[in-house]
Kinemage of the C-alpha trace (Angstrom):
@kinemage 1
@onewidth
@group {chain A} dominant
@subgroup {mainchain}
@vectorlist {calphas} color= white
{ca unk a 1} P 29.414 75.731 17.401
{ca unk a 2} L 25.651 76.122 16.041
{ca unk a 3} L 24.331 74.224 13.175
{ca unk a 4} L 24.561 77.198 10.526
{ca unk a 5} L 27.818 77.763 12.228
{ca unk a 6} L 28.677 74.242 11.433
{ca unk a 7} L 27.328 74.370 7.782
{ca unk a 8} L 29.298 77.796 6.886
{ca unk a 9} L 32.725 76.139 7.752
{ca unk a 10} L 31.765 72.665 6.025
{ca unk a 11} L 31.039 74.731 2.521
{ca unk a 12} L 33.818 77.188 3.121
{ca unk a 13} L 36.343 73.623 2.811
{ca unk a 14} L 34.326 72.235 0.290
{ca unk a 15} L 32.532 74.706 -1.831
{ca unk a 16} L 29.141 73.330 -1.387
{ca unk a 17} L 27.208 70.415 0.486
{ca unk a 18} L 24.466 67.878 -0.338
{ca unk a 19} L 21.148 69.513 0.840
{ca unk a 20} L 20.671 66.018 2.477
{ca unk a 21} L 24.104 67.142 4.647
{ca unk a 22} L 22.088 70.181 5.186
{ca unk a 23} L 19.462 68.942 6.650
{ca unk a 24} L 21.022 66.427 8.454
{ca unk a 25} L 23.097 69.191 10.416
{ca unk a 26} L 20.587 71.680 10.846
{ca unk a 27} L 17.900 68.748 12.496
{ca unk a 28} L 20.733 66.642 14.435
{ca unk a 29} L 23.943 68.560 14.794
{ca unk a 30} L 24.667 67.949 19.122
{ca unk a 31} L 24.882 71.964 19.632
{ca unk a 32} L 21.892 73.067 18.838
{ca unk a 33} L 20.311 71.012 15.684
{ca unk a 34} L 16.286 71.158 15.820
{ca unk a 35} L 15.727 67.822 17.111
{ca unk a 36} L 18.086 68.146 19.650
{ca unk a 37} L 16.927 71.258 21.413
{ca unk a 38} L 14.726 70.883 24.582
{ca unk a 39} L 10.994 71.795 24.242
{ca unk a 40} L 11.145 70.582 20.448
{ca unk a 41} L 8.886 67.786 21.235
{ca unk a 42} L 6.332 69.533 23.276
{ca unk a 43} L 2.646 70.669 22.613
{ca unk a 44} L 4.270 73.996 22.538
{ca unk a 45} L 6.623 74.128 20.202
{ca unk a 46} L 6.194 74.316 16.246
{ca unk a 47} L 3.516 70.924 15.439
{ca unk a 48} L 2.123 69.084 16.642
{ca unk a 49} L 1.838 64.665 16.422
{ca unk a 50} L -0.713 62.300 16.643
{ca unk a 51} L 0.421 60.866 20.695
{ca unk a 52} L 0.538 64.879 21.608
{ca unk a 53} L -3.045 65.108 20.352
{ca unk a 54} L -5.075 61.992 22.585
{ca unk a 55} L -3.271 58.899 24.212
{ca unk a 56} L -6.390 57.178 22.259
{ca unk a 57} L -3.477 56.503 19.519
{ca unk a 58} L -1.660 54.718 21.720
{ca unk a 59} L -3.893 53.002 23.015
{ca unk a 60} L -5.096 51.839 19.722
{ca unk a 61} L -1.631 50.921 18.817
{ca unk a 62} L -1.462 48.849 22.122
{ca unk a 63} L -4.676 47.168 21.224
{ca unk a 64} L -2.786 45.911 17.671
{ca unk a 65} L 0.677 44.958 19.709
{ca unk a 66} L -2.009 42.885 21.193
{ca unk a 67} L -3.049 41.163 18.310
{ca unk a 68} L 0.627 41.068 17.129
{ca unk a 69} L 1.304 39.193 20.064
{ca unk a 70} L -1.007 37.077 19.896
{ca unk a 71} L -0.583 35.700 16.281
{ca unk a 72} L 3.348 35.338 17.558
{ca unk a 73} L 1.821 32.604 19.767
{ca unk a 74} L 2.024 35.001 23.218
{ca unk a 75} L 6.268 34.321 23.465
{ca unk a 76} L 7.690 36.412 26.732
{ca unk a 77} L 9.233 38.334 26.074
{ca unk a 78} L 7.465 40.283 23.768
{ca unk a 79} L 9.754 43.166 22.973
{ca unk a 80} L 8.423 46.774 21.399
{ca unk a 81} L 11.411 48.831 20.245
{ca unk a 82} L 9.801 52.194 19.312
{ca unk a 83} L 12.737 54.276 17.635
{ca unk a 84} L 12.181 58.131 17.388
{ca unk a 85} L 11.111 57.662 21.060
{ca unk a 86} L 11.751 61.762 21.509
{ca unk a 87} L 10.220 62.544 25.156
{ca unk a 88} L 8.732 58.876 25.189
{ca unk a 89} L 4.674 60.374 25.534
{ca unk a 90} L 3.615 57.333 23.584
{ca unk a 91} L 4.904 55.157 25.597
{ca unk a 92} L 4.064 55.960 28.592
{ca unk a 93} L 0.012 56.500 27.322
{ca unk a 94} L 0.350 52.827 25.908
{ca unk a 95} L 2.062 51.132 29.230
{ca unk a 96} L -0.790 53.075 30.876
{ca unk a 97} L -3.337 51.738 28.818
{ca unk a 98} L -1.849 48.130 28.869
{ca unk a 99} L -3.399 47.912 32.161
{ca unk a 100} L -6.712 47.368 30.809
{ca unk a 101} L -5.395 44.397 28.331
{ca unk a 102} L -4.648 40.475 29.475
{ca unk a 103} L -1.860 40.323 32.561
{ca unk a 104} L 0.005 38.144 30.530
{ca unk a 105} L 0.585 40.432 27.878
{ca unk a 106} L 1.330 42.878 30.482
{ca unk a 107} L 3.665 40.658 31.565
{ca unk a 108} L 5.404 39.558 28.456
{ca unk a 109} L 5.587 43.392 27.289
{ca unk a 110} L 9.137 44.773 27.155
{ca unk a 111} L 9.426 48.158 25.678
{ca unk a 112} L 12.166 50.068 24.164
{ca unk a 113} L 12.847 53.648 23.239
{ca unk a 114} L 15.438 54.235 20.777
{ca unk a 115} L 16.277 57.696 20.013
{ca unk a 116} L 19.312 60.272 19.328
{ca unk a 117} L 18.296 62.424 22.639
{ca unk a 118} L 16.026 60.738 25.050
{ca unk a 119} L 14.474 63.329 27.361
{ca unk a 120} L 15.660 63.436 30.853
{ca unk a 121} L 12.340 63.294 31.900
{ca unk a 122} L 11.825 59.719 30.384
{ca unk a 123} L 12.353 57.735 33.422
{ca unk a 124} L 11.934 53.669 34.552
{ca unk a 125} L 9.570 54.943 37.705
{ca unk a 126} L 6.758 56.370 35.331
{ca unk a 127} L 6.236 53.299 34.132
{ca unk a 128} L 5.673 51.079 37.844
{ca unk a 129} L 2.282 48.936 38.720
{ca unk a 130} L 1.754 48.089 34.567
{ca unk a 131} L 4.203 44.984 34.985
{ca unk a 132} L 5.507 46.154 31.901
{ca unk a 133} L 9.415 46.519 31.639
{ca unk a 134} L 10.398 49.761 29.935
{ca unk a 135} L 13.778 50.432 29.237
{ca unk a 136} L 15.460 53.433 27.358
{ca unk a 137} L 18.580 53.830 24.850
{ca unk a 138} L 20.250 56.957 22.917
{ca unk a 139} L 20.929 55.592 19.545
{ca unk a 140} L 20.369 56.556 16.182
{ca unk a 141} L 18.923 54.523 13.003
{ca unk a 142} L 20.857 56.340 10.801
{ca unk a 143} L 24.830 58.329 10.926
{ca unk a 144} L 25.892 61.140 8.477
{ca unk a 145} L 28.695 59.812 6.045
{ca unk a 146} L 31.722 61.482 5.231
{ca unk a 147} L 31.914 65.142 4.876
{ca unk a 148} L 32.403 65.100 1.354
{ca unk a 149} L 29.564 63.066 0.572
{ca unk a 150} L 26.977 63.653 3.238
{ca unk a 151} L 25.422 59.924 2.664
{ca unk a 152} L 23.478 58.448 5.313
{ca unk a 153} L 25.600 54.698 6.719
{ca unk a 154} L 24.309 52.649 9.313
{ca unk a 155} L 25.274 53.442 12.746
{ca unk a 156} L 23.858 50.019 13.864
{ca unk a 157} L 21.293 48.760 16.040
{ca unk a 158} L 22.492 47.774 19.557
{ca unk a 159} L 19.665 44.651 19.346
{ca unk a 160} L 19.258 41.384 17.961
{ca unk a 161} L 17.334 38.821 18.220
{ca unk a 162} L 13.813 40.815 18.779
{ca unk a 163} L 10.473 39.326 18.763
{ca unk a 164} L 7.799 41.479 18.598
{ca unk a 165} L 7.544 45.002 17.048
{ca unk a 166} L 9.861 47.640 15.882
{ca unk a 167} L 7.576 50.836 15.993
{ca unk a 168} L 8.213 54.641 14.756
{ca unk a 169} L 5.937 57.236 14.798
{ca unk a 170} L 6.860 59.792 11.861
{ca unk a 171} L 10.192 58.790 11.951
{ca unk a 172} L 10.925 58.496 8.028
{ca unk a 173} L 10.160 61.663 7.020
{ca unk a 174} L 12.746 63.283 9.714
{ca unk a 175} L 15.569 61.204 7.773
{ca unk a 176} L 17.698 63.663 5.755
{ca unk a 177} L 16.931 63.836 1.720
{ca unk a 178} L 18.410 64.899 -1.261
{ca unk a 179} L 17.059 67.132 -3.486
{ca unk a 180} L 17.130 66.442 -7.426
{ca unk a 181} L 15.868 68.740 -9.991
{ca unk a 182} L 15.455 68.129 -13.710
{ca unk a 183} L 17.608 70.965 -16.200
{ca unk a 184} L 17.428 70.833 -19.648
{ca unk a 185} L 16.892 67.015 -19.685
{ca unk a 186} L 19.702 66.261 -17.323
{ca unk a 187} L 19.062 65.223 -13.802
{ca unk a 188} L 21.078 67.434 -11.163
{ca unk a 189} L 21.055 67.299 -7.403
{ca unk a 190} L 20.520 70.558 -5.730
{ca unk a 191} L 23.435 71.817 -3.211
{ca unk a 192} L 23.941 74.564 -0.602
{ca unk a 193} L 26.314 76.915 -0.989
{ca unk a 194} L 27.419 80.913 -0.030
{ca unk a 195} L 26.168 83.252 -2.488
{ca unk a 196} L 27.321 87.283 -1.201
{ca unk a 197} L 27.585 85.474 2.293
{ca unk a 198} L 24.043 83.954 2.490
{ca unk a 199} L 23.189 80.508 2.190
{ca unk a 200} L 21.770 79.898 -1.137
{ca unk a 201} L 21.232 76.584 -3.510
{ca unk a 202} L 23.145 75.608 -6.420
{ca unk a 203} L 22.626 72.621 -9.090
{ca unk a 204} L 25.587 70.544 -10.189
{ca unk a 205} L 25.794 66.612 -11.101
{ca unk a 206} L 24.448 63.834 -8.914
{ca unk a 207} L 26.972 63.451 -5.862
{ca unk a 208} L 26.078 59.748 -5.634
{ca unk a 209} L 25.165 57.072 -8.367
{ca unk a 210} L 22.271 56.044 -6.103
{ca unk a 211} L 19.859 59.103 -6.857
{ca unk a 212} L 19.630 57.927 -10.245
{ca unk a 213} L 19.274 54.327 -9.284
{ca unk a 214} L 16.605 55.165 -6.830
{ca unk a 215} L 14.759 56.916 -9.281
{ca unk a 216} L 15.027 54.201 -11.852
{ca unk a 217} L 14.141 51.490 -9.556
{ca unk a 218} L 10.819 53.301 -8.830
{ca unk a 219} L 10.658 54.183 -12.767
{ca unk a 220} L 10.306 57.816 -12.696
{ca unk a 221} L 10.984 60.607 -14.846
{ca unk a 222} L 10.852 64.013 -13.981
{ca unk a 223} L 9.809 66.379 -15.839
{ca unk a 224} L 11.776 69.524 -17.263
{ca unk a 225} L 11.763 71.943 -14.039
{ca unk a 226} L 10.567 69.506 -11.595
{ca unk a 227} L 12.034 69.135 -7.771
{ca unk a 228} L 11.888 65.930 -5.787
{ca unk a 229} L 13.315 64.658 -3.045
{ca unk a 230} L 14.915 61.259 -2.883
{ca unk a 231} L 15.340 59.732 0.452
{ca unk a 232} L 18.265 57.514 0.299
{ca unk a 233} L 18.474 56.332 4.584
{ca unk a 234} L 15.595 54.397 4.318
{ca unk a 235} L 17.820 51.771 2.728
{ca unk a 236} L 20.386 51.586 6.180
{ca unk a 237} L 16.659 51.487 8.346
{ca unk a 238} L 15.119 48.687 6.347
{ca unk a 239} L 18.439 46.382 6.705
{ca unk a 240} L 19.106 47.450 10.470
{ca unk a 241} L 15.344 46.501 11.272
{ca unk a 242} L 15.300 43.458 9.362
{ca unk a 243} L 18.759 42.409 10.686
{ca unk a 244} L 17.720 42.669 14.476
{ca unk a 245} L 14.344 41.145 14.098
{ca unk a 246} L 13.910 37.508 14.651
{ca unk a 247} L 10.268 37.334 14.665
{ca unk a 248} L 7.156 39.805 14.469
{ca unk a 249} L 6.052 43.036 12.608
{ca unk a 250} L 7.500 46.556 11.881
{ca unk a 251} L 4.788 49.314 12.540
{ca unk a 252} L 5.922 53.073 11.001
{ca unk a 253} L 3.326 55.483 10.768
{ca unk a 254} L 3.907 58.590 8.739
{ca unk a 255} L 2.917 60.772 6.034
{ca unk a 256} L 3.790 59.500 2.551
{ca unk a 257} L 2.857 58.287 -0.646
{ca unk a 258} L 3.707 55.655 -2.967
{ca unk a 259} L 5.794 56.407 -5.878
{ca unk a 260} L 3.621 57.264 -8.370
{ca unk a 261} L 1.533 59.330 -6.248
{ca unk a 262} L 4.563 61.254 -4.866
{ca unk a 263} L 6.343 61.755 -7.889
{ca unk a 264} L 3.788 63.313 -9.583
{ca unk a 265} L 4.536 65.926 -11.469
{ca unk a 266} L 0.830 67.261 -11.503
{ca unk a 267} L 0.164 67.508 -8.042
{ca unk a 268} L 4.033 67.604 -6.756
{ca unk a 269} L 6.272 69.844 -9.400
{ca unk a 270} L 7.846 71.451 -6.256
{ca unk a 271} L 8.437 67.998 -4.153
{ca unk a 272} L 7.087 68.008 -0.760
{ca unk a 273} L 9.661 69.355 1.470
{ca unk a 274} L 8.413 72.133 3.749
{ca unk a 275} L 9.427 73.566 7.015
{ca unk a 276} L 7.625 73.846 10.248
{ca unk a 277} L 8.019 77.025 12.816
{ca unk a 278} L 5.723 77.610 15.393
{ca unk a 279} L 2.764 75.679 13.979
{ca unk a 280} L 2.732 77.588 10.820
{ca unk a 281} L 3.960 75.614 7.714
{ca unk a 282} L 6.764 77.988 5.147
{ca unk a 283} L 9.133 77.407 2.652
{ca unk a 284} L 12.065 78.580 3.832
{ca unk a 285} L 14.946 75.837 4.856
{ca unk a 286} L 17.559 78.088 4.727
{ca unk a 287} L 16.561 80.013 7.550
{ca unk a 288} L 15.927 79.696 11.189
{ca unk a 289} L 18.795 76.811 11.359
{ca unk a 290} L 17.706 74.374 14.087
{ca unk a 291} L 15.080 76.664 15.217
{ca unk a 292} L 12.500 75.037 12.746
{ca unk a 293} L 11.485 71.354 11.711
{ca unk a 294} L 12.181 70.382 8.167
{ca unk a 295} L 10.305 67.090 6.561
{ca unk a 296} L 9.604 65.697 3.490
{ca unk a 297} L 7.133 63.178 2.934
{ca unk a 298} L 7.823 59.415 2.706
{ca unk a 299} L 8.221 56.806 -0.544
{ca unk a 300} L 6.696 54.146 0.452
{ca unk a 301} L 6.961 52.186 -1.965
{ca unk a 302} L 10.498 52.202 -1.882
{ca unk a 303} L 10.093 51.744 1.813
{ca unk a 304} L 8.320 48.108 1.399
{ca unk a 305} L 10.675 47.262 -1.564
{ca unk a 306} L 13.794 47.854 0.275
{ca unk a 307} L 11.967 46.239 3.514
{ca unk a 308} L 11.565 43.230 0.974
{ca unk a 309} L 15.107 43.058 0.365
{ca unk a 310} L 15.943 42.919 3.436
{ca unk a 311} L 14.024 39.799 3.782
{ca unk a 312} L 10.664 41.439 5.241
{ca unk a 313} L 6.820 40.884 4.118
{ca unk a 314} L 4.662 43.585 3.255
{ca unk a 315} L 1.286 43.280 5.324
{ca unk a 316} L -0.064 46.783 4.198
C-alpha cells in the first residue's frame, strides 16, 4: 500500500489526521514513503546536503571530534553515533580523512550509523586500513503514536553508556510537525482531510494540549492569520540522547532559528514548511506523496531547552 494510499484509508476511519501524521506517512511509511525510497539520498535526486557537496565538511567535523576527544581526556573507545546516517557518505569521507589525524584517535574512533533505512551499499569493508571501527544499525529516533493522535513516542535508542558524540546532519527538520494557525483569536491546528476526493486541509481544535504548551513555553503569540509549525519530537530526541550519553557532546547541524526569529510574524506569517522535488523548492505537500521531501525549519531554542531538561549543557 503507498503512502497516499495509506493516508486515504487512515482519514476515511477517522475523518481527518494531524498534518504531523501526514507527514510522518508520506516521508517514512515502509512502502514507498520519501525517505525510504532508493536514490532519495543521492546527488541526483531532489537537494542536495552539505556531505553531497565536498567531504571538506566532514573532514572539518572530524577535525572537531578531534578536539571533542581530546577535552574527554582521549578515553577508547571514543564512540560517534551519527543518526540520520541515510547512505552513510559522511562517514565514510570522515573515516577517510581520519587517516591524516593522531593513530590513537584513529584507534579509539568507533562510529555508528543510526538510521530508519541504511543503504545496502553501506558496508564494514569501505571502511578497512583507517583502524577505525564502523558499525551500522536500522533504528529510528522517533515512532508515530497512535492512529488517532499521530504524536511522535520514543522508539528508544538501542545504546547506553556512550562517550563521545551523538551527531545528525539535518536530521531535525525531517521530524514530522504540526501545523497551528491562528482564527479569530483562537489557536487551531490544521488537519488533512478529503474534500470532493482530494486531499485538502481543514482547521479544528488542538489535538494535543502540548501545542499550546509549546507555544507558551517559548512565549509566542501568533498573530490573527498566521501559520506555524510546532515540532513536538524533538522532546522524545533530546531525552533518548541525553539518556544514552554518559559523557561527551551532541553535534546537530541544521537549518533553524531560535524562537523569536522563527516565529516571527514579519518575516514568517506562512511558517517555513516547504517541499522539495527535483531541486526546485514548491508549496505543495499534498501532492507528489513520497515522491518529494517535505521540511520545516528547526526551533532551536526549544531544542537546547528541552536538551537542558534532559540534563544536557548548551555549548552554542
Amino acid at each position: 500500500m503507498s503512502p497516499e494510499a495509506e493516508i486515504r484509508r487512515r482519514i476515511g476511519e477517522q475523518g481527518r489526521i494531524t498534518f504531523s501524521e501526514f507527514m510522518e506517512l508520506a516521508l517514512f511509511w515502509p512502502q514507498g514513503g520519501y525517505y525510504l525510497r532508493p536514490g532519495t539520498l543521492e546527488a541526483s535526486g531532489d537537494y542536495y546536503t552539505s556531505p553531497q557537496a565536498h567531504p571538506a565538511f566532514a573532514a572539518l567535523l572530524a577535525v572537531q571530534l578531534l578536539q571533542m576527544w581530546s577535552l574527554l581526556d582521549e578515553p577508547d573507545p571514543f564512540t560517534v553515533v551519527e543518526i540520520g546516517a541515510g547512505n552513510g557518505l559522511l562517514c565514510r569521507d570522515l573515516v577517510a580523512y581520519s587517516c591524516h589525524l593522531p593513530q590513537a584517535f584513529r584507534r579509539a574512533l568507533r562510529y555508528l550509523c543510526l538510521d530508519r533505512n541504511l543503504a545496502s551499499g553501506l558496508e564494514q569493508e569501505v571502511f578497512t586500513g583507517n583502524g577505525a571501527a564502523v558499525g551500522r544499525v536500522a533504528a529510528s529516533i522517533i515512532a508515530s503514536g497512535p492512529a488517532s493522535t499521530g504524536q511522535p513516542e520514543a522508539a528508544g535508542l538501542p545504546l547506553r553508556g556512550i562517550r563521545g558524540c551523538f551527531l545528525s546532519n539535518e536530521l531535525l527538520d525531517a521530524f514530522p510537525v504540526h501545523q497551528v494557525t491562528k482564527v479569530d483569536g483562537r489557536l487551531l491546528e490544521v488537519y488533512v482531510t478529503l474534500r470532493d476526493g482530494e486531499l485538502a486541509t481543514v482547521t479544528a481544535a488542538p489535538s494535543t494540549p502540548m501545542l499550546v504548551a509549546r507555544l507558551e513555553s517559548l512565549r509566542v503569540e501568533l498573530i490573527e492569520g498566521q501559520t506555524a509549525e510546532i515540532n513536538l519530537g524533538i522532546d522524545s530526541w533530546a531525552r533518548q540522547v541525553a539518556g544514552a550519553l554518559e559523557a561527551g557532546f551532541v553535534l546537530t547541524i541544521d537549518y533553524g532559528h531560535q524562537a523569536e526569529e522563527l516565529y516571527s510574524a514579519e518575516r514568517r506569517l506562512r511558517g517555513t514548511l516547504t517541499t522539495y522535488f527535483r531541486h526546485t523548492q514548491t508549496d505543495s505537500p499534498l501532492r507528489r506523496i513520497g515522491r518529494q521531501d517535505i521540511t520545516a525549519q528547526v526551533d532551536f531554542t526549544s531544542a537546547q531547552e528541552l536538551g537542558e531538561q534532559a540534563g544536557l549543557d548548551v555549548l552554542g
